[in-house]
N, C-alpha and C positions, 0 to 999 in steps of 0.2 A: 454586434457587440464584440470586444477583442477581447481574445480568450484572456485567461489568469496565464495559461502557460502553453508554451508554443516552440516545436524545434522546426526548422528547417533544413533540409540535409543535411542534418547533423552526421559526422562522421566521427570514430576515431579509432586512430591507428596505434599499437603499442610495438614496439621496437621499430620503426621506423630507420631505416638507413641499415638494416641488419641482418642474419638472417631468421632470424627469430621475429620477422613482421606479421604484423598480425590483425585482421578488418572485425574490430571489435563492432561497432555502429558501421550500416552502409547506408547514409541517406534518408536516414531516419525522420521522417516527417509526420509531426502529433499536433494536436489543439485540446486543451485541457480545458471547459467551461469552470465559472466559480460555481461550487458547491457540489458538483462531482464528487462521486465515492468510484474510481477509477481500481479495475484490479489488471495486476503484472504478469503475466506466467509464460514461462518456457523451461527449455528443458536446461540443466546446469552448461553454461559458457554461452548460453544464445544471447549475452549480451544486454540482459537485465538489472546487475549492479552497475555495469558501467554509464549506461541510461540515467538512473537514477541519480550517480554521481554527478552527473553533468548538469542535472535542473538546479544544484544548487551550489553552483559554480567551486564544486570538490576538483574537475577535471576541465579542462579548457578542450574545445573542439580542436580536430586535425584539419577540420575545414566546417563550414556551415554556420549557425546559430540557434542559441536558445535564448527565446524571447519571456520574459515578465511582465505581463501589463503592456506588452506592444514592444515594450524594449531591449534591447538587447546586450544581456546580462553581465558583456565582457564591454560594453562601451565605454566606460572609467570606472577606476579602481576603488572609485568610493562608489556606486553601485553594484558593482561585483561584493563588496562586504556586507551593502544593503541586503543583497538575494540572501544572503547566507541566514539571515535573520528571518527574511519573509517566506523563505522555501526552510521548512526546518525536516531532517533526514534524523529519521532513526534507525540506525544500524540494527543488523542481527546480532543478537545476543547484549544488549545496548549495557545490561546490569555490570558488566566488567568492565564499563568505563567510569563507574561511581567509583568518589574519590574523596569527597566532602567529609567530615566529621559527624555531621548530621544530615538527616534528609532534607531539610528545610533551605541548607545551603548548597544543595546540590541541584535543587530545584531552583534553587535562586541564582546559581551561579552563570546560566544564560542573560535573564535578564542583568544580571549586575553588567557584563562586557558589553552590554547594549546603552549605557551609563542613565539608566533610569533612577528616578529618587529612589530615596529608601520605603517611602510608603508605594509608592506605585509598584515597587518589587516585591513589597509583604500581601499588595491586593493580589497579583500575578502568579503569585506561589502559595498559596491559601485558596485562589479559584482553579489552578491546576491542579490543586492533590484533589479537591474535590471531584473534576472532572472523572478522575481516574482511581478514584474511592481509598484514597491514604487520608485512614483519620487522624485529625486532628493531633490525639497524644502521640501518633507514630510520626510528629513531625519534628520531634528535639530527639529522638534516635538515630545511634548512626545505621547508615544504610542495610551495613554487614549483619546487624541484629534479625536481619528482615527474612522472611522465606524468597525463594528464589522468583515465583509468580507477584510480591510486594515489591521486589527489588528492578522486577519490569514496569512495573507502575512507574516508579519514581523516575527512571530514566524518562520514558514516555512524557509524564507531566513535567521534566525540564526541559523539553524541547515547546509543549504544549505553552508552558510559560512564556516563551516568546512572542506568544501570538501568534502566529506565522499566518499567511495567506494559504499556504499549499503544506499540508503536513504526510509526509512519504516515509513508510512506516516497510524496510525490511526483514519479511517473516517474522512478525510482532508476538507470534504465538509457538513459535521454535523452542520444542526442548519442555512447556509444559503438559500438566494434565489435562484432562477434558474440563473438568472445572474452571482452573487457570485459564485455558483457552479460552471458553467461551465468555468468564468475566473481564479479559482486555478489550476481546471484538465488541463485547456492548457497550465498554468506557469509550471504544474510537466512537462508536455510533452513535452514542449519545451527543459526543464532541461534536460530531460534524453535523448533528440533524440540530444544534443548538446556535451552532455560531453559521451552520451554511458555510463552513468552509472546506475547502477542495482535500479531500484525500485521497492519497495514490497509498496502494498495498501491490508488495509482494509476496507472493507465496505457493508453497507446492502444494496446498492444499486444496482439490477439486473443490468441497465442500463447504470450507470458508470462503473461496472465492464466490462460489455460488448464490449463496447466502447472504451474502453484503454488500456486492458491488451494484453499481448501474450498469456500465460498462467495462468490458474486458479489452486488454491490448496481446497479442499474443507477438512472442518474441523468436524467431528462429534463424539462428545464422549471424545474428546483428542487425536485421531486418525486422520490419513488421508484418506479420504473416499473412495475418488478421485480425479485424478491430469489431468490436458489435456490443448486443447485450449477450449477459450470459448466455439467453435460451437459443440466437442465433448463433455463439460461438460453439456450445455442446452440441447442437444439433449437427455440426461438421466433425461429427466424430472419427470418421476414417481420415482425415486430413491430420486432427491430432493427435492419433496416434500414430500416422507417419512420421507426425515429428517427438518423438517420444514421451508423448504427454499422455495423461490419462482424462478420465470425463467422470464426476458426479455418482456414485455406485449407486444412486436414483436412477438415473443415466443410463448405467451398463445394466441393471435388471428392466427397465422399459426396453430397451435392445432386442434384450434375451424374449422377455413375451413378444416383442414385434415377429424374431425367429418363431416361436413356435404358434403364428397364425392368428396370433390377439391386433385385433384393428385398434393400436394404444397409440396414444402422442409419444414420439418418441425424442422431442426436444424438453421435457418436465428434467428439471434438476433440484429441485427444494422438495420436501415428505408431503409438504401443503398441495401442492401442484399435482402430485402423483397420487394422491389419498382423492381430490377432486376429479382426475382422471379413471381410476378405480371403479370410485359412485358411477360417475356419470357413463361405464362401460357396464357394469353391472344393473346399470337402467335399463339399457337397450337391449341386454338379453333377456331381461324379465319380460319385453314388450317384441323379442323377436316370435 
């Protein structure tokens, strides 16, 4: 089956011809299946926005290819504007690029440059604010009326509106509260366990990566360091913190009992997994 998205040594270089050169991607080679919930992490500059940029033809390679659906994304210039639609990217902090009058138009403002009807942009912008829980009367408001967790919604649901194939969401939870956080993570989740479609997150958070993804891609240097599921990328715990990253504080307290002579799994990253790890040690003493 060919992947939804696909690089192949992808590379890229910034100042090029200068001395300010600089190997942002080296060789980067990925396969993104459809309906993947894909997580991003590395440490700041290893090369994780500039990845991102590239799936959806923000940055042209210094050499290599990213493929969509087997193809490859820079082949002509009216499929390079298609990716832009079908791969849709949501920047960090995405609410300071709301501009609209209303939310309604700000949501719709994607699909409109895609020259959909008017009703097929009213179904599109009506089943995104739902997606991402903007009711209804908050849809003739302008956006600035909104709290700053409502105003991440709306961005979110105008990208959502496109439809996209692959939706890549940078640090979607940046800068709110626990609350805030945890009601965007279950709007992407809800999105992608409904429509099956592919999402790529990044973020420095141990704990929401944990918790959401299928698999992790880890980012170091501009390279890929290593790729797996969560439990096989935390389990390489000294690897990532040579590279300045940290692991799940599920994670570093299983560690810590492993130090102090407790036979624990020491790859558990979710409260569910370590709570069943627990029991199940707390059995075996009752019965040693």
């Amino acid at each position: 089956m060919t992947p939804i998205l696909e690089t192949k040594n992808l590379t890229h270089t910034y100042g090029e011809g200068t001395p300010f050169r600089s190997d942002a991607l080296q060789s980067v080679n990925l396969s993104i299946a459809q309906g993947e919930f894909v997580g991003i992490i590395g440490h700041t500059g290893s090369g994780k926005s500039t990845l991102i940029q590239h799936l959806n033809g923000l940055l042209k390679p210094t050499s290599g290819q990213v493929l969509l659906g087997g193809r490859d994304i820079w082949s002509d210039k009216k499929f390079t504007r298609e990716t832009r639609f079908r791969v849709g990217l949501v920047f960090q902090y995405p609410e300071y690029q709301l501009f609209e009058e209303t939310v309604y138009q700000d949501i719709a403002f994607g699909p409109k440059n895609m020259g959909l009807t008017k009703d097929e942009i009213d179904r599109r912008v009506r089943r995104a604010a739902g997606f991402v829980g903007i009711p209804e009367e908050n849809l003739q408001k302008s956006p600035f009326e909104l709290s700053g967790g409502q105003k991440r919604r709306v961005a979110i649901a105008g990208v959502i509106a496109m439809e996209p194939d692959v939706l890549i969401l940078d640090e979607p939870t940046a800068g709110l509260d626990p609350v805030g956080r945890e009601g965007i993570l279950a709007n992407i989740r809800a999105y992608q366990a409904s429509q099956n479609a592919t999402v790529m997150m990044v973020s420095h958070s141990m704990e929401e990566i944990a918790s959401n993804v299928d698999r992790l891609i880890v980012m170091n240097h501009g390279k890929v360091a290593m790729t797996g599921t969560p439990r096989e990328v935390f389990s390489r715990a000294k690897e990532l913190f040579s590279m300045g990253l940290d692991i799940p504080q599920i994670t570093q307290v299983f560690l810590r009992l492993r130090d102090m002579g407790l036979d624990v799994d020491t790859s558990v990253y979710t409260v569910e997994q370590a709570q069943a790890c627990l029991l199940k040690l707390r059995g075996g003493l009752r019965h040693a």
